[in-house]
ZAVOMAR-842571 format. One record per residue (C-alpha): residue in three letters; x, y, z. Coordinates in nm, 3 decimals. Each point is the difference from the previous one (the first is absolute). Example, Ala and Ser with C-alpha at 12.3 -4.5 7.8 and 13.67 -1.06 7.14 Angstrom:
<rs>
+------+---------+---------+---------+
! type !      c1 !      c2 !      c3 !
+------+---------+---------+---------+
!  ALA !   1.230 !  -0.450 !   0.780 !
!  SER !   0.137 !   0.344 !  -0.066 !
+------+---------+---------+---------+
</rs>
This chain:
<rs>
+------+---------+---------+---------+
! type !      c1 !      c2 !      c3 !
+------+---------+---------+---------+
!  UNK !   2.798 !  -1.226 !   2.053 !
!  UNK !   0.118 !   0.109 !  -0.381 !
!  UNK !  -0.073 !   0.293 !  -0.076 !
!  UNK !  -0.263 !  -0.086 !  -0.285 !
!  UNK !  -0.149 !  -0.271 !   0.142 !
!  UNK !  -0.403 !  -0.055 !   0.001 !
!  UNK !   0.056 !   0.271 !  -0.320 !
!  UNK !  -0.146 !  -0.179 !  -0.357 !
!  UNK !   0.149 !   0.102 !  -0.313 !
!  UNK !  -0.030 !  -0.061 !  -0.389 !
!  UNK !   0.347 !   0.004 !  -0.195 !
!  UNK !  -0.161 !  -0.045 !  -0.374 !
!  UNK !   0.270 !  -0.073 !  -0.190 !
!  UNK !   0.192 !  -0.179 !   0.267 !
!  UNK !   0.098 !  -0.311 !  -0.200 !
!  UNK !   0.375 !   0.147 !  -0.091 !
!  UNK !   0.264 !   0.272 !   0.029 !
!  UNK !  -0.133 !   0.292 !   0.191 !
!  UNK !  -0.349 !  -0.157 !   0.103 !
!  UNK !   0.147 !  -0.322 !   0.142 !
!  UNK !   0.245 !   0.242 !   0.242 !
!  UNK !  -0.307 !   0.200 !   0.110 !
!  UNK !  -0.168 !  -0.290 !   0.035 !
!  UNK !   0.275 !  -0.176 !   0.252 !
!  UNK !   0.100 !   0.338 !   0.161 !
!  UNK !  -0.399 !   0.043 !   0.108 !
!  UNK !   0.020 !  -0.355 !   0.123 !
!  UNK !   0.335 !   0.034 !   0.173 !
!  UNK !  -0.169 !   0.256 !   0.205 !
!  UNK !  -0.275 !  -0.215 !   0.074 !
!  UNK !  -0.291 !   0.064 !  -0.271 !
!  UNK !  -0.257 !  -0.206 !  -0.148 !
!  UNK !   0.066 !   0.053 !  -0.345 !
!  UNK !  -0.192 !  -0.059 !  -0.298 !
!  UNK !   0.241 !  -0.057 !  -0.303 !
!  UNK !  -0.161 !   0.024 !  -0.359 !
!  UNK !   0.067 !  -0.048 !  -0.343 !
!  UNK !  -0.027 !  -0.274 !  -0.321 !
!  UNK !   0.291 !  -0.159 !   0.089 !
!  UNK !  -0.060 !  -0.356 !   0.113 !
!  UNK !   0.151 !  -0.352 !  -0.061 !
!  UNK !  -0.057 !  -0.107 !  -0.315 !
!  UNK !  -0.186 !   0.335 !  -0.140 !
!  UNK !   0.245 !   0.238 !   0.044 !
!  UNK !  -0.088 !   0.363 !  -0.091 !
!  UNK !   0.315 !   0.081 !  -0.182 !
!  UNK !   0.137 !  -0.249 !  -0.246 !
!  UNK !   0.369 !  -0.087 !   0.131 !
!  UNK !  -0.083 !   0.116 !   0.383 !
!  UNK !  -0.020 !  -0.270 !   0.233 !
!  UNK !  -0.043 !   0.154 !   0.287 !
!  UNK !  -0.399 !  -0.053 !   0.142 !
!  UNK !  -0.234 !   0.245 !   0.279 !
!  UNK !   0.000 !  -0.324 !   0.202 !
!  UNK !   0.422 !  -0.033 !   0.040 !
!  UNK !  -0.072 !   0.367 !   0.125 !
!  UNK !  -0.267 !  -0.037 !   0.256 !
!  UNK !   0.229 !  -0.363 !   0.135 !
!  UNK !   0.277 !   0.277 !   0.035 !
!  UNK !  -0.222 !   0.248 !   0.210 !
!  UNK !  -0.108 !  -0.283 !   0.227 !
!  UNK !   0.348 !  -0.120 !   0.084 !
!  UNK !   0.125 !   0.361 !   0.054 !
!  UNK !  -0.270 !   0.034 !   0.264 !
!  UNK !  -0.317 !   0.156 !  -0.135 !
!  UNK !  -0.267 !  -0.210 !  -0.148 !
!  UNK !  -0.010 !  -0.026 !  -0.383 !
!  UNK !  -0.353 !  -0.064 !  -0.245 !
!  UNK !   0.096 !  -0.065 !  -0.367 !
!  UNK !  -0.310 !   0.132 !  -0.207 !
!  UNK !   0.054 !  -0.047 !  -0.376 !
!  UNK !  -0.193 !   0.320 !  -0.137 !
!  UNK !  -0.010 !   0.152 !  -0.355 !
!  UNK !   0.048 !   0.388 !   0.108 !
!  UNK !  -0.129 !   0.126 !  -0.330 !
!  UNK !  -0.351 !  -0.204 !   0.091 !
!  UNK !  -0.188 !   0.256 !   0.215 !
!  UNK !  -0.215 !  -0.325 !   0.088 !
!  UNK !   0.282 !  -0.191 !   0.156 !
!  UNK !   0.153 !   0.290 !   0.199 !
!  UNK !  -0.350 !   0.035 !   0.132 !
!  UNK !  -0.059 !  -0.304 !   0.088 !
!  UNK !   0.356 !  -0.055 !   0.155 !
!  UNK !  -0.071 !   0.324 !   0.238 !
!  UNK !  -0.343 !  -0.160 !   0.060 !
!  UNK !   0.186 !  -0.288 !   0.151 !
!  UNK !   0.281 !   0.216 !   0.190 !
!  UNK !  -0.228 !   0.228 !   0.154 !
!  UNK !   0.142 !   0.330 !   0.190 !
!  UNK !   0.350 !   0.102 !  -0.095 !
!  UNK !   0.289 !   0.134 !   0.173 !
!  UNK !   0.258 !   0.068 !  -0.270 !
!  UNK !  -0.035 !  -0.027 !  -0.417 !
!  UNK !   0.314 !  -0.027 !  -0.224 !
!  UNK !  -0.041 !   0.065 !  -0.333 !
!  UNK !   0.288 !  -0.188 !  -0.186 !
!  UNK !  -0.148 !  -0.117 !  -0.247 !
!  UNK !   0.220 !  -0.006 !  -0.338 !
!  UNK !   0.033 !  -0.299 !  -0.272 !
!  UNK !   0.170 !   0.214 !  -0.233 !
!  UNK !   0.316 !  -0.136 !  -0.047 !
!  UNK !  -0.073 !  -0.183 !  -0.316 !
!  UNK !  -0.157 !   0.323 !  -0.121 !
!  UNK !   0.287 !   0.259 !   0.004 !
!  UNK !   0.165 !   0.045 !  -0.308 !
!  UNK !   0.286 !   0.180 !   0.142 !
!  UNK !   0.202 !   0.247 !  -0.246 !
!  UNK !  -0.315 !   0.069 !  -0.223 !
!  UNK !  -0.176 !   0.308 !  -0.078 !
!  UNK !  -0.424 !   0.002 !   0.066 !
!  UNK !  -0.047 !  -0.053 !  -0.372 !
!  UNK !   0.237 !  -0.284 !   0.004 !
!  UNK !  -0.137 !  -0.171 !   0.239 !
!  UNK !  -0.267 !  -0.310 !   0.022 !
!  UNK !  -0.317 !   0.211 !   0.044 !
!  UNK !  -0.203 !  -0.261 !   0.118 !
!  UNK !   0.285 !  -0.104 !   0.289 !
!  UNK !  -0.032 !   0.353 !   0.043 !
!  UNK !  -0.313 !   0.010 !   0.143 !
!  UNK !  -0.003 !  -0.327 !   0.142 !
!  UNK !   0.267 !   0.151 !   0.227 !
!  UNK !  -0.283 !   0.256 !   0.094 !
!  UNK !  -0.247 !  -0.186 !   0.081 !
!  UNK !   0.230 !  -0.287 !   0.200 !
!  UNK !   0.181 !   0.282 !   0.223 !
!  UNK !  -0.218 !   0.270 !   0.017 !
!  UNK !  -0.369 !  -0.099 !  -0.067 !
!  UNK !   0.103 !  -0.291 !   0.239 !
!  UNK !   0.078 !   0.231 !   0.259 !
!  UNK !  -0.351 !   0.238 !  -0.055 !
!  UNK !  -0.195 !  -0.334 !   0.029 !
!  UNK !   0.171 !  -0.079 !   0.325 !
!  UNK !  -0.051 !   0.284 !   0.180 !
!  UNK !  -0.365 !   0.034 !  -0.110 !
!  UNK !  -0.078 !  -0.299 !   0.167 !
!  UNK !   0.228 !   0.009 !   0.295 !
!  UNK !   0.002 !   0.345 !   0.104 !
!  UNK !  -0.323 !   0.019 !   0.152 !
!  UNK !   0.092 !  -0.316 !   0.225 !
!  UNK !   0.330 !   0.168 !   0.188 !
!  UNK !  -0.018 !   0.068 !   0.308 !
!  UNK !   0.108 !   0.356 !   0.175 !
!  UNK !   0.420 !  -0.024 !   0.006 !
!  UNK !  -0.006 !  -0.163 !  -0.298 !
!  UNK !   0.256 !   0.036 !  -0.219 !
!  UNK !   0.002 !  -0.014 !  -0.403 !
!  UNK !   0.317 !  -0.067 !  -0.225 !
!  UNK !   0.029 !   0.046 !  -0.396 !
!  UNK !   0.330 !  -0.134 !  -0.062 !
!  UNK !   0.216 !   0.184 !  -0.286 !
!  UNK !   0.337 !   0.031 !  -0.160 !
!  UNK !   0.176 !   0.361 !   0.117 !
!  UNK !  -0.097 !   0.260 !   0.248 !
!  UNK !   0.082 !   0.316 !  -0.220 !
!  UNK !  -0.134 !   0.129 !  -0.353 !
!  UNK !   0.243 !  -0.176 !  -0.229 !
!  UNK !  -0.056 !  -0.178 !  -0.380 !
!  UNK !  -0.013 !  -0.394 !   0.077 !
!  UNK !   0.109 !  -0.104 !  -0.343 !
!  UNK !  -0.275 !  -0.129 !  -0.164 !
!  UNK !  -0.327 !   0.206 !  -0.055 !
!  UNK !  -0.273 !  -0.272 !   0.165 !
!  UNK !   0.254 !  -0.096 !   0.288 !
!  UNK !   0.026 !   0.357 !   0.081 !
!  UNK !  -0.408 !   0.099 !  -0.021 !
!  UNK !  -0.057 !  -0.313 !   0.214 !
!  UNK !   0.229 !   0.092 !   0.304 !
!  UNK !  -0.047 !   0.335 !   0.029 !
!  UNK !  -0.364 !  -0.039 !  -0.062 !
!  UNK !   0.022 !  -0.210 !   0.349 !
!  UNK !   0.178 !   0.270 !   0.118 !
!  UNK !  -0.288 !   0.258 !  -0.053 !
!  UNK !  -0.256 !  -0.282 !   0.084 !
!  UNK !   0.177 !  -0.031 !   0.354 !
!  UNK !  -0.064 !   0.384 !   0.021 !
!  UNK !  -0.354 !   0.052 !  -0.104 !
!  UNK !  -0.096 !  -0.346 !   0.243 !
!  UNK !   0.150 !   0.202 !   0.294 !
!  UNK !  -0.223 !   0.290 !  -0.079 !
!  UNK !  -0.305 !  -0.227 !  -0.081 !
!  UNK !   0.056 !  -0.172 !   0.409 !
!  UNK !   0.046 !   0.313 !   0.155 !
!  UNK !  -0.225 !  -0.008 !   0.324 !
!  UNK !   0.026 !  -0.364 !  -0.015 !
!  UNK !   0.340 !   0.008 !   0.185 !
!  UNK !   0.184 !  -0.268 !  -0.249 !
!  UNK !   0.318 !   0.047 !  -0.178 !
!  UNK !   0.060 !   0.050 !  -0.358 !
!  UNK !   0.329 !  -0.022 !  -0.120 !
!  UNK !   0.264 !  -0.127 !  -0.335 !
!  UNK !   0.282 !  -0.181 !   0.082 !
!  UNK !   0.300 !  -0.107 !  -0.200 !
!  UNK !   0.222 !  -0.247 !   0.038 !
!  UNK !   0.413 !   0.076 !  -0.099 !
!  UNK !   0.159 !  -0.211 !  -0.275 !
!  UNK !  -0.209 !  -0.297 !   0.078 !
!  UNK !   0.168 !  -0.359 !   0.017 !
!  UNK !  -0.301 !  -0.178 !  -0.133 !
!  UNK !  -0.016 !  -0.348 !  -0.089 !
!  UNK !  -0.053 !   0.144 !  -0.331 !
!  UNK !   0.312 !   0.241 !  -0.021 !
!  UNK !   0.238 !  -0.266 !   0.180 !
!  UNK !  -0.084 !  -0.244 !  -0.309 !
!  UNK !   0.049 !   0.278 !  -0.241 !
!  UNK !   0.343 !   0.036 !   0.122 !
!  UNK !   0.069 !  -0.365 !   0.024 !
!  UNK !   0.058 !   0.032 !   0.398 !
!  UNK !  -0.160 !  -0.138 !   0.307 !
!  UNK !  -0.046 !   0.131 !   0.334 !
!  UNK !   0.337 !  -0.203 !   0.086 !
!  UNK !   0.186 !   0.188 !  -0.265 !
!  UNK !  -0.137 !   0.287 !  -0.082 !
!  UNK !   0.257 !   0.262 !   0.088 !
!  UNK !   0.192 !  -0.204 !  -0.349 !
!  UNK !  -0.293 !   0.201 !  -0.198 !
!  UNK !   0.184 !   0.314 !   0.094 !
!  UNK !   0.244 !  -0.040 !  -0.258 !
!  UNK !  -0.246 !   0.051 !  -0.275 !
!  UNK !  -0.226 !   0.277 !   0.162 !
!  UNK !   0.195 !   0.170 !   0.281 !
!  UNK !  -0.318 !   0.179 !   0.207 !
!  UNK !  -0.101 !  -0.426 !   0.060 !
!  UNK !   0.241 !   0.095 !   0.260 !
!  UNK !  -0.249 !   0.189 !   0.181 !
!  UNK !  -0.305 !  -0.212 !  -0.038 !
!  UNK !  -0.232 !  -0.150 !   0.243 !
!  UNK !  -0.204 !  -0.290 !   0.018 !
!  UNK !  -0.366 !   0.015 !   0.027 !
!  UNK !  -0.031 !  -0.037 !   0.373 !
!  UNK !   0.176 !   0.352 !   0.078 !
!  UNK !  -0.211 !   0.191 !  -0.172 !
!  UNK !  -0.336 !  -0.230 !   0.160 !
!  UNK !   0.188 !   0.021 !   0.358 !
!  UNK !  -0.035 !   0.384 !  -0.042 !
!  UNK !  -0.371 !   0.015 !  -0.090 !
!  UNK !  -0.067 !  -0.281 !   0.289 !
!  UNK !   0.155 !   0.341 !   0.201 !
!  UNK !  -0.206 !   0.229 !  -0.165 !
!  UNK !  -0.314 !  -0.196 !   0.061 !
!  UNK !   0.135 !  -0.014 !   0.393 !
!  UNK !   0.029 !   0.331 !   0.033 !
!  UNK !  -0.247 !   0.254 !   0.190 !
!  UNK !   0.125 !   0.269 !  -0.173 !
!  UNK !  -0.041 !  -0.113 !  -0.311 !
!  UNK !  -0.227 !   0.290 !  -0.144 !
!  UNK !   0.337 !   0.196 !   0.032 !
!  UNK !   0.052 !  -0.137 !  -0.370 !
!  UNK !  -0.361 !  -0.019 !  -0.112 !
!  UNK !  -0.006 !   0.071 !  -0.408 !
!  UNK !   0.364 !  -0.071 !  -0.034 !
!  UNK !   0.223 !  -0.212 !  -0.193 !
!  UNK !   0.242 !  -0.139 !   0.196 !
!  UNK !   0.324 !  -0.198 !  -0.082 !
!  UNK !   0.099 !  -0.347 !   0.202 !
!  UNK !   0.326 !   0.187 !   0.074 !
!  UNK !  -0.173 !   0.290 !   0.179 !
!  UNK !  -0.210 !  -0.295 !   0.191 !
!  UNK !   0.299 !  -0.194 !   0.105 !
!  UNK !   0.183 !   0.325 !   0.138 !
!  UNK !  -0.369 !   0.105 !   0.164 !
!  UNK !  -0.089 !  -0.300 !   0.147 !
!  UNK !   0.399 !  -0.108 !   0.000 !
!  UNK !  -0.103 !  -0.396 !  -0.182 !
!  UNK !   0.256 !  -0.159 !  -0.166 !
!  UNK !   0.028 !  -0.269 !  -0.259 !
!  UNK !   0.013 !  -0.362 !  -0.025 !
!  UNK !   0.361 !   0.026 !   0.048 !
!  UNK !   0.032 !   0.270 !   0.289 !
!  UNK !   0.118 !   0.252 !  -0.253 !
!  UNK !  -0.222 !   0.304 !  -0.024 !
!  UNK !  -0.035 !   0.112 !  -0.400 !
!  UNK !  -0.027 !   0.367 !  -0.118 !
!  UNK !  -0.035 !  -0.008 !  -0.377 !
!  UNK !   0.021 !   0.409 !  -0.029 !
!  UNK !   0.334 !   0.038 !   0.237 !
!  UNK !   0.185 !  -0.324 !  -0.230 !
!  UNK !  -0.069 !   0.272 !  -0.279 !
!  UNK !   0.087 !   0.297 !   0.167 !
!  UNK !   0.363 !  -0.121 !   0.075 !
!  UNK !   0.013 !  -0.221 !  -0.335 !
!  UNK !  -0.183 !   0.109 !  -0.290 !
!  UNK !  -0.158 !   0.372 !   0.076 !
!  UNK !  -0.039 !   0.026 !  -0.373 !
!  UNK !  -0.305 !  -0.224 !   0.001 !
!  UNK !  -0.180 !   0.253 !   0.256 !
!  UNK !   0.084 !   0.345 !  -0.218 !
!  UNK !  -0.438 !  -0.079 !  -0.117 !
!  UNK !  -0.103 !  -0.121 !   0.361 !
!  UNK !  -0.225 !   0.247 !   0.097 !
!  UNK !  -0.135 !  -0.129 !   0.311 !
!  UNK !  -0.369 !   0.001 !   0.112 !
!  UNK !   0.089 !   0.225 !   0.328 !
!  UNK !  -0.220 !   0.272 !   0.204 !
!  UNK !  -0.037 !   0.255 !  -0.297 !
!  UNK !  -0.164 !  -0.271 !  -0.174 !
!  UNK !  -0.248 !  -0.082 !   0.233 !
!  UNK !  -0.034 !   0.360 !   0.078 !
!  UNK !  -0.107 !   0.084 !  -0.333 !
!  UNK !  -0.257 !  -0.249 !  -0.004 !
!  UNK !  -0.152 !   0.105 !   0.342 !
!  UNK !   0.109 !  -0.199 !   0.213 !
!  UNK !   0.311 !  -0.030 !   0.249 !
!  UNK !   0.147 !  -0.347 !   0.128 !
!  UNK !  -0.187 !  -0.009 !   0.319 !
!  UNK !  -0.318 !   0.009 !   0.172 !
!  UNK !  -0.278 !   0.143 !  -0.245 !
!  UNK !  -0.304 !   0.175 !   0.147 !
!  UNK !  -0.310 !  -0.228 !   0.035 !
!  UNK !   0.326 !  -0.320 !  -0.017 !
+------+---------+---------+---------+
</rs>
């Protein structure tokens, strides 16, 4: 028997990059998994993409698990309703959803930027994730687990003013949801992938998955990426686990999961995003201030059981 099978989950946001690993990790390990999103043929929900929730959920089913496209406008508290309507009780939510990519103007000040993209950006990656959980939160069942999925697991500037507010607002959102579920005995947790090898990021380096080591040469930490299944193979772990609660409030990166739960990749390898830096480029962590035990400390609250949990 695998390990999450008769389990249901909803990836929203599981028509590309991290999503679609989640998506086929959960099935791997025997889910049924509902994938969401805009994306489908002909209507795609970001101009240029063509990747669609229904390539997703055929990927789940042939990995094992059983796979239920559901094309659903997250920001359309309606929809997600009636989507969790249909879906019933719940086993595990992840959060993932993002279509921002358009919407970054990366090296631009606040008052440089496109407001309005600005807060379009809000309301498609966080607002999206609020309505969500509204609706599906009262439907999981005790073990549950719930995922916001982010970019970094320590208190570091992003780059760009909205892309930063949006992932470590997840981050606190992953935080206050574990203290909202306490005596429900379900999860709460923020995960980030490493340096993600998207279907997005391999075509902005002009790669594909059969070449993309050659993208190395013009950004050497590609090196140490990872595709989208690691970091969905380590949350298909998390959701496994018994202990889970151990992490409850935390944000977590795949790295840590694959050591934890000792996944690996597509390609055997085992990625650790952090340690690549450590022995390469230790510069780039002089502002990494980690989210560790002192953090969680000072908000009241410690990494493991919590009273009433």
């Amino acid at each position: 028997m695998k390990p999450l099978e008769g389990k249901v989950a909803l990836v929203a946001g599981a028509t590309r990059g991290a999503g679609r690993g989640i998506a086929t990790a959960l099935g791997e390990a025997g889910a049924t998994v509902y994938c969401t999103g805009r994306s489908v043929a002909g209507n795609p929900g970001m101009k240029n993409r063509p990747e669609t929730i229904h390539e997703t959920a055929d990927i789940v089913t042939a990995r094992g698990g059983r796979g239920i496209a559901k094309r659903v406008d997250h920001t359309d508290p309606a929809q997600v309703a009636a989507l969790l309507e249909e879906i019933g009780k719940l086993d595990i939510l992840i959060n993932d959803i993002w279509g921002g990519d358009d919407l970054v103007e990366w090296g631009k000040k606040l008052w440089e930027t496109k407001l309005d993209d600005g807060l379009t950006l809000i309301d498609r990656a966080i607002k999206t994730h609020i309505i969500t959980s509204y609706h599906a939160l009262p439907r999981l069942r005790a073990g549950g687990l719930v995922v916001e999925i982010t970019d970094g697991d320590a208190f570091f500037y992003r780059g760009h003013f909205f892309y930063d507010l949006v992932k470590t607002t997840v981050i606190r959102m992953a935080f206050a949801l574990s203290q909202e579920l306490r005596g429900r005995n379900v999860t709460a947790v923020a995960v980030t992938p490493g340096f993600l090898r998207s279907e997005w990021m391999l075509d902005h380096f002009g790669v594909t998955e059969a070449n993309w080591r050659d993208a190395a040469k013009k950004a050497p930490e590609f090196i140490a990426s990872e595709t989208p299944l690691f970091v969905g193979r380590g949350i298909a772990g998390l959701a496994a686990d018994p202990n889970a609660r151990a992490l409850n409030g935390r944000v977590i990166a795949s790295w840590d999961l694959g050591d934890r739960y000792e996944v690996n990749d597509a390609d055997g390898s085992r990625p650790h995003f952090v340690r690549w830096l450590e022995a390469n480029q230790p510069e780039v962590l002089t502002n990494w201030k980690k989210l560790d035990d002192t953090f969680y400390a000072y908000w009241g609250a410690t990494p493991y059981e919590l009273p009433g949990g």
